[in-house]
N, C-alpha and C positions, 0 to 999 in steps of 0.2 A: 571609475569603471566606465569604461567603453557602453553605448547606447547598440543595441539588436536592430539591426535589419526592419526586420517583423515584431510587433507587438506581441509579448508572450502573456497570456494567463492561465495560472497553475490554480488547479482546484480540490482540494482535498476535503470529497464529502462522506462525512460521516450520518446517521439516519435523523440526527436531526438538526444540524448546521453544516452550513460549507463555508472551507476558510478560504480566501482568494486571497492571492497574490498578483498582481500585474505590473507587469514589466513592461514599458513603453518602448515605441522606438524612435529612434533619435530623430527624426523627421518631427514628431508629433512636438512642438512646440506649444510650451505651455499647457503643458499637461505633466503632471505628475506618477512617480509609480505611487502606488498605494498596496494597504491590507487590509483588507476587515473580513468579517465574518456574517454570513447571512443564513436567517433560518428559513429552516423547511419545512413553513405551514406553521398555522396558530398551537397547535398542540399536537400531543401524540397522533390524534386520531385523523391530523389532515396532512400529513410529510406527504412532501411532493418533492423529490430530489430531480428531476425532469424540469418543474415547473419554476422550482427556487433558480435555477442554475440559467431558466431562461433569463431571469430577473436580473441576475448579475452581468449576461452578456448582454442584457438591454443598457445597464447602466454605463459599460463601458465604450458604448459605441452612443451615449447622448448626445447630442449636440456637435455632432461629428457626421463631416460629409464624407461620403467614401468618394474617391475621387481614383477615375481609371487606375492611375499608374500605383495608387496604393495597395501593397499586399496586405492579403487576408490574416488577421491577427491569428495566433493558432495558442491553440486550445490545449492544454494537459491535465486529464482529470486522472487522480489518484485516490482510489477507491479504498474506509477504512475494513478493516476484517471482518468488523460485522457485515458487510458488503459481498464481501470477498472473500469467504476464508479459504483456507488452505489447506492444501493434505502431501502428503509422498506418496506418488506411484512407482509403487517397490519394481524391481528389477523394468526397469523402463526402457534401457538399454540394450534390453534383449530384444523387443519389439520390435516388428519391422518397420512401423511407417507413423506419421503423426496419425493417423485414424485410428490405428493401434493405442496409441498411447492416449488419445481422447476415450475412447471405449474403457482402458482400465481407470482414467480418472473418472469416469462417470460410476465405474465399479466401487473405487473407493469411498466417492464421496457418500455413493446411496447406502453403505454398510455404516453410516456415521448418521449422515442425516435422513433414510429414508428415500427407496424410490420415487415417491408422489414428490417429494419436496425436490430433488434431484432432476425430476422429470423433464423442468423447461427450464433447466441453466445449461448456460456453456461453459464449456470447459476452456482453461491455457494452459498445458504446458512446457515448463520452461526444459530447454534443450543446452543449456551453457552450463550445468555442470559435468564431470568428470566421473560420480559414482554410478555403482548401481541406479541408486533412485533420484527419482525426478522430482521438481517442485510442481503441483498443479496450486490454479486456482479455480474455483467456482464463480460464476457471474449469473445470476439472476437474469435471464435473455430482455426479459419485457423492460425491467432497466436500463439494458444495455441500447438498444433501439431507442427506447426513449430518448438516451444521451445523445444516440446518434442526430435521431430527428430534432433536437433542440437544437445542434452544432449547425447543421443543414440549414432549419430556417432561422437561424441568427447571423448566418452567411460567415461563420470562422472555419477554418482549417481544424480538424481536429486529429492531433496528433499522436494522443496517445490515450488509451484507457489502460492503466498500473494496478496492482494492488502495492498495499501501502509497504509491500515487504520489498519492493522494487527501489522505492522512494527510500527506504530503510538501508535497503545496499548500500546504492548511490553516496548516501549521506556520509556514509563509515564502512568503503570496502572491506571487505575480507582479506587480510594481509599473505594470505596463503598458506599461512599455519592456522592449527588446527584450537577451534575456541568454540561460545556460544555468542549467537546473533538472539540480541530481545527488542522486540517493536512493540512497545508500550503505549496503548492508548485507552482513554476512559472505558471503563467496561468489559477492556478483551488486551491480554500480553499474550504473545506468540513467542516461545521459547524453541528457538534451535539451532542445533547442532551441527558444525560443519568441519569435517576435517580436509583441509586443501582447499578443493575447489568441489568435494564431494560432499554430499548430505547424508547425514547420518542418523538424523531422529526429531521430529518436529512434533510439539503439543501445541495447543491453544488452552488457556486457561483464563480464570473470572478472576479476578482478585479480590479478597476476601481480606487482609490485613492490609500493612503498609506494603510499598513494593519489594522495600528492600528484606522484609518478612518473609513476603511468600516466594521472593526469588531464589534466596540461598534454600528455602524447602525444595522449590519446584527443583532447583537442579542437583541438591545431592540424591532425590526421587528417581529424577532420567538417569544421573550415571550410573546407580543401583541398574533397575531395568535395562538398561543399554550396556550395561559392561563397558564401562567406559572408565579412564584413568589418566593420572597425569597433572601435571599443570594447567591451569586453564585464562585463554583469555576471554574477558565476558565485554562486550560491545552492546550498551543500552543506548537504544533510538526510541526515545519517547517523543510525542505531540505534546509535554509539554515535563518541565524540569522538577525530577524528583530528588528527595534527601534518600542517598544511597551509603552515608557511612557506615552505617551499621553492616551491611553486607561486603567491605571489603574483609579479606582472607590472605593470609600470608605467601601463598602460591598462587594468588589470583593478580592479573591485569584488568583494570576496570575503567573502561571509558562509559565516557556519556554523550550523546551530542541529540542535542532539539531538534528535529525534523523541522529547513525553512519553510516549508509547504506548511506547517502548523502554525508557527512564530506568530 
């Protein structure tokens, strides 16, 4: 495999580790990619995903002269759902303008989690599907700035802030028939629904048994409430590889694929 330009590191933080991935570039002799994983803060009560993430862009640029003609490594952080979560803002397509469509995800998010809690995040919504409804996410502002101001004074490029449903895509697109997308990580599965390139019904759920338990529950649940029918293909994007026999189904297609950002 061909070496990048630019030095890439991909970061997938979850509240209390971040997984790194970095990807060198072909200039950099004698230096390795690598992955590991770093935590954020001694215990629950000190996570510092700001402060951990300086730590890792300090490690990557040790003993390393930046020299003019070197470009600026760039940065992809990927945000887990505990992070980020997500909602549908119903008929979003009828909206006139992205402010529009920020104003209803702040609507949505606050009848879920509360205006006070709502109050100082931003909103993204996403404009690439086709249906009615739209994907938003929620970002926590004062995190978000922090990431920034980290990226800033560690002097990278940063090029992306994701939620992990993006990274989820990515991994395993949507083939343009009509299935369910699940992003599976410790403590929080995102179950939804996509027919085409439109959205049709997205939960977030705890996981309470095995996966493949409260999978096949959680979705004969939605297509009850959604009226939903048919064949189905189910596309699992987990952070990390679950035993899913038990949940295949004689009219089901069932993929699996690990998220590299986790690996």
């Amino acid at each position: 495999m061909s070496r990048p330009w630019r030095e890439l590191i991909t970061v997938l933080a979850t509240p209390a580790q971040l997984h790194v991935s970095r990807r060198v570039a072909w200039w950099q002799q004698g230096v390795a990619d690598a992955r590991w994983i770093e935590p954020c803060g001694d215990g629950p009560a000190a996570l510092d995903i700001p402060a951990a993430l300086l730590g890792v862009l300090a490690r990557c640029q040790a003993g390393r002269e930046r020299r003019r003609w070197m470009p600026r490594p760039v940065l992809r952080l990927v945000l887990s759902h505990h992070l980020a979560p997500l909602t549908l803002v119903p008929h979003a397509r009828a909206l006139q303008d992205a402010e529009e469509r920020r104003a209803a995800a702040r609507h949505a998010f606050a009848a879920v989690y509360g205006a006070a809690t709502t109050a100082d995040w931003q909103f993204i919504v996403d404009d690439a599907g086709t249906g009615d409804a739209a994907l938003a996410a929620g970002l926590d502002l004062a995190l978000v700035e922090g990431l920034r101001r980290v990226s800033a004074e560690a002097d990278v490029a940063l090029g992306s802030i994701e939620p992990l449903i993006s990274a989820a895509m990515a991994a395993d697109p949507p083939q343009g028939d009509d299935g369910w997308l699940v992003v599976a990580e410790a403590g929080r599965v995102v179950l939804a629904r996509h027919e085409g390139r439109a959205w049709r019904s997205l939960r977030t759920h705890r996981p309470r048994r095995g996966l493949a338990e409260d999978l096949g529950a959680w979705i004969e649940q939605a297509r009850l409430i959604d009226g939903i029918d048919g064949p189905d293909r189910v596309a699992v994007v987990e952070t990390r590889p679950h035993e899913l026999q038990a949940l295949q189904r004689p009219d089901w297609t069932l993929t699996q694929t690990v998220l590299p950002e986790a690996a």
